[in-house]
C-alpha positions in Angstrom: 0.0 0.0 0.0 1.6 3.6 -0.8 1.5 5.6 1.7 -1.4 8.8 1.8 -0.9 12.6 2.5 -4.2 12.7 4.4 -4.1 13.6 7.7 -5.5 11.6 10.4 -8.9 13.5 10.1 -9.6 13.1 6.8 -8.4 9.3 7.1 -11.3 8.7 9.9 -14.0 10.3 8.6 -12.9 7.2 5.4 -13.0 4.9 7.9 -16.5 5.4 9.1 -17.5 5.0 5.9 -15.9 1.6 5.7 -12.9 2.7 3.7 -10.9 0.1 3.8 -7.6 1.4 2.4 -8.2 3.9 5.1 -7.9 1.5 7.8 -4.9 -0.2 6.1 -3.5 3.4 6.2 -4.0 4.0 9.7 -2.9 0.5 11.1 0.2 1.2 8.8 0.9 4.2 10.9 -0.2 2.8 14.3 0.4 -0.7 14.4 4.5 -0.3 15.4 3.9 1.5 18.1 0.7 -0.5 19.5 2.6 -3.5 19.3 5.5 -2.1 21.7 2.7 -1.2 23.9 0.9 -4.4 23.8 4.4 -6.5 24.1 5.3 -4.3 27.2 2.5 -5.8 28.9 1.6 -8.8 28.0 5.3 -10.1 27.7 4.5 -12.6 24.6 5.2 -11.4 21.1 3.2 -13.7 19.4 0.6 -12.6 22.0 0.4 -8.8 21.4 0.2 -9.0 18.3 -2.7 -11.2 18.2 -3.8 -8.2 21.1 -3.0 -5.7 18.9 -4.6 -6.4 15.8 -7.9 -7.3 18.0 -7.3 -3.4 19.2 -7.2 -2.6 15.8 -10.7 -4.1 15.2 -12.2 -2.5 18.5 -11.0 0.5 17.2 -12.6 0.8 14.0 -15.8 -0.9 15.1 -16.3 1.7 17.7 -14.8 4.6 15.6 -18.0 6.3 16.0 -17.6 6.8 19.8 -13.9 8.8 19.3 -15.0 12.0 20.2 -11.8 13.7 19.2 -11.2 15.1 22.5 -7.8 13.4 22.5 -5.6 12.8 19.8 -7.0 9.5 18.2 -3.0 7.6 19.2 -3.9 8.0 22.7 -7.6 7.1 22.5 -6.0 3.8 20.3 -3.3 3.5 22.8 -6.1 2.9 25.8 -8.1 0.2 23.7 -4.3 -1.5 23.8 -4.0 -1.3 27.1 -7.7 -2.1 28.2 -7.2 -5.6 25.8 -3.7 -6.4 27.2 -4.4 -6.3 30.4 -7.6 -7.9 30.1 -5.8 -10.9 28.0 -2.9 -10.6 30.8 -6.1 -11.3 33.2 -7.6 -14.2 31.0 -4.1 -15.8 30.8 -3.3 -15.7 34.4 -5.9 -17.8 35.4 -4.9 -20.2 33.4 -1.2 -20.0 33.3 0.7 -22.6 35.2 4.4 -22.6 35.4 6.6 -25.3 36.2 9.7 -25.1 38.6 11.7 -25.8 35.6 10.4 -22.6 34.0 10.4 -20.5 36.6 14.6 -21.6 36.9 14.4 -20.8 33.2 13.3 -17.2 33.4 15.3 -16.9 36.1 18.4 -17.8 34.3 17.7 -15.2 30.9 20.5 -13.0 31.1 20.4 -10.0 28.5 23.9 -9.7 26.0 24.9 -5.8 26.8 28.1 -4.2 25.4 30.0 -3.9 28.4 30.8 -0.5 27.3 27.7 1.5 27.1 26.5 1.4 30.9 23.4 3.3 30.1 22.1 -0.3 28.3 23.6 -1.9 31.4 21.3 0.1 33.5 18.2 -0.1 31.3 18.5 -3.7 31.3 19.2 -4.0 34.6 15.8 -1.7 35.4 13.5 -4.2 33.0 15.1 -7.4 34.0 14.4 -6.1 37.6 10.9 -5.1 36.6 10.1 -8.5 35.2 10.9 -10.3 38.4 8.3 -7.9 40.1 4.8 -9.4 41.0 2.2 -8.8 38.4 1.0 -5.7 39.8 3.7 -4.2 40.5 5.1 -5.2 37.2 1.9 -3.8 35.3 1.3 -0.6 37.4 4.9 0.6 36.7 5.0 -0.2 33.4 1.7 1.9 33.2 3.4 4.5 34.9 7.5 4.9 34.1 7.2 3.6 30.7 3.8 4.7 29.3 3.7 7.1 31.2 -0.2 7.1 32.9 -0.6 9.7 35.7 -2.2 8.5 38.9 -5.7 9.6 37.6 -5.3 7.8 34.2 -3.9 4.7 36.2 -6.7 4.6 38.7 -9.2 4.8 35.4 -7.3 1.9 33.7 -6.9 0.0 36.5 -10.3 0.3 38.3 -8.9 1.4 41.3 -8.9 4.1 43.7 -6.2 7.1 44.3 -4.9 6.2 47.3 -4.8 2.7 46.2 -2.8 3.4 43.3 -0.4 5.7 45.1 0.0 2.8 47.6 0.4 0.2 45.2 3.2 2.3 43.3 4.9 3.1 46.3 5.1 -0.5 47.2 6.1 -1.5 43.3 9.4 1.0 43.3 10.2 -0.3 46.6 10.3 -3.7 45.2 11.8 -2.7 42.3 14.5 -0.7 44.3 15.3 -3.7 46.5 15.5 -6.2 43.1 18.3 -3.6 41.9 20.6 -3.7 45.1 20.5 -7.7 44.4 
């Protein structure tokens, strides 16, 4: 598909009409960035993608509720979210790990170049964070990387503000103590 001058605007007012190369135009644009949402939480490439591309759908089947209040990227961004972490949910319940795995995960070490210490330290911060518990693991994420406020988070998360503040408190002290290890 060759890429469009429209702007996004004029590409979803096509989409509500069931433009199709419209869509194809704006999941060309989104779908990178979705995907590094969706993987960031859901921890399975494979997975987000499937996560993403159901986003995608969400999206354009409910295109008629995007009020244009936000910019449409972070109204598609919180459909990502909202479906990773409900698949996150789904997959918990079911998810059993053996010891063997667990030692597995445990053993992944990343390949840095000893040289650039910033990698080092990055590595060292996401390698910490995915040794945090779930919550912890999800909220931060939400929060450093994506970079929710409190607000958004306790509207993502279905939670209250002191809850949330609580809960991140607790997840960077968790985190800080997996660094010192």
């Amino acid at each position: 598909m060759i890429p469009t001058n429209l702007n996004i605007d004029d590409l979803l007012i096509l989409c509500k009409k069931d433009n199709r190369l419209a869509q194809a135009e704006i999941y060309d644009r989104y779908q990178r960035a979705m995907f590094n949402v969706s993987v960031r939480i859901v921890k399975d490439p494979d997975e987000a993608e499937d996560v993403m591309q159901e986003s995608f759908i969400t999206a354009f089947d409910k295109l008629e509720s995007f009020k244009g209040e936000a910019p449409f990227g972070a109204w598609l961004k919180r459909i990502v979210i909202n479906k990773s972490l409900n698949h996150l949910k789904k997959s918990e319940k079911y998810a059993m790990l053996s010891e063997k795995n667990l030692r597995n995960l445990a053993d992944e070490s990343y390949e840095l170049d000893e040289e650039d210490y910033s990698k080092i330290k990055a590595a060292k911060v996401m390698e910490s964070l995915a040794k945090l518990h779930t919550s912890y693991n999800r909220i931060l994420t939400l929060h450093l990387i994506e970079g929710y406020d409190y607000e958004e988070l306790c509207e993502i998360l279905n939670i209250s503000y002191t809850n949330c503040r609580t809960l991140i408190s607790r997840a960077k002290d968790s985190l800080r103590k997996q660094l010192t290890l």
